[in-house]
C-alpha positions, -999 to +999 in steps of 0.1 A: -337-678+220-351-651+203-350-653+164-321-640+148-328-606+123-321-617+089-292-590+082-277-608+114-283-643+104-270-636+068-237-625+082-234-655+103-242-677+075-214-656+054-187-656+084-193-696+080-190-699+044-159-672+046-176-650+019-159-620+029-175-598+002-209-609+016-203-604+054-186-565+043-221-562+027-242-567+061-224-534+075-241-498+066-209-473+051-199-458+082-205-491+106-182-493+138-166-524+148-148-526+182-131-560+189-126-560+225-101-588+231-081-573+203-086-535+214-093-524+181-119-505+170-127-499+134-149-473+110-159-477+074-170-509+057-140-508+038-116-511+073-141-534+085-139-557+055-101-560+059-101-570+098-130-598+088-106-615+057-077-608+081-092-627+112-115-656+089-086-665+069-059-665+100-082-682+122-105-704+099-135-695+121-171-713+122-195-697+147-224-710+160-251-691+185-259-705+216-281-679+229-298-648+217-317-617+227-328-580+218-351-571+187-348-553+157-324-527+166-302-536+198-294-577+194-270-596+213-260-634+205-237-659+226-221-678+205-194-708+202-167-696+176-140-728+167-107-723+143-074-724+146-063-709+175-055-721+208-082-729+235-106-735+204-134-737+209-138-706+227-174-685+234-175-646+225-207-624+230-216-606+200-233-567+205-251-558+174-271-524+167-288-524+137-301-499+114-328-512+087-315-533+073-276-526+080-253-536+109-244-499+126-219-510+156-210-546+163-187-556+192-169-585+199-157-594+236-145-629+245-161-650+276-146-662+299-159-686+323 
């Protein structure tokens, strides 16, 4: 596994800890979230924020990475991702392009194996 960046790590730490406020903070102004399973995609930190309290506090989600890869810019984690929702838990691979020290784009797909 290849170490997780620290803006990457700090929102996983937030998502698990549900500080919303915090995870809103990892994204840059005019970040670009695209939930796959969900076909949604998203602009601005302040939409962003909203789906991320709408989703943590629906599905009480706790994530943990299973596998990682990329670098400082382009990173991509496997993770495990429990709550309340059926099938849980369920794996999702997580796309993340950074910039500095700011998520730019992050995309969520579910696996399915």
């Amino acid at each position: 596994m290849n170490p997780i960046p620290k803006t990457i790590a700090q929102f996983i730490d937030a998502s698990n800890r549900y500080d919303i406020d915090q995870m809103a903070r990892c994204f840059a102004d005019d970040a670009t979230v695209h939930d796959v399973g969900e076909d949604l995609q998203l602009t601005g930190r302040s939409s962003i924020r909203q789906w991320l309290e709408d989703t943590r506090g629906k599905y009480s989600l706790q994530t943990r990475p299973l596998e990682t890869s990329g670098d400082d810019e382009n990173f991509e984690i496997l993770a495990e991702v429990s709550g309340t929702f059926d099938g849980s838990p369920l794996k999702f691979r997580y796309r993340f392009n950074l910039q500095g020290e700011s998520i730019r784009f992050l995309s969520t797909t579910y696996v399915d194996e």
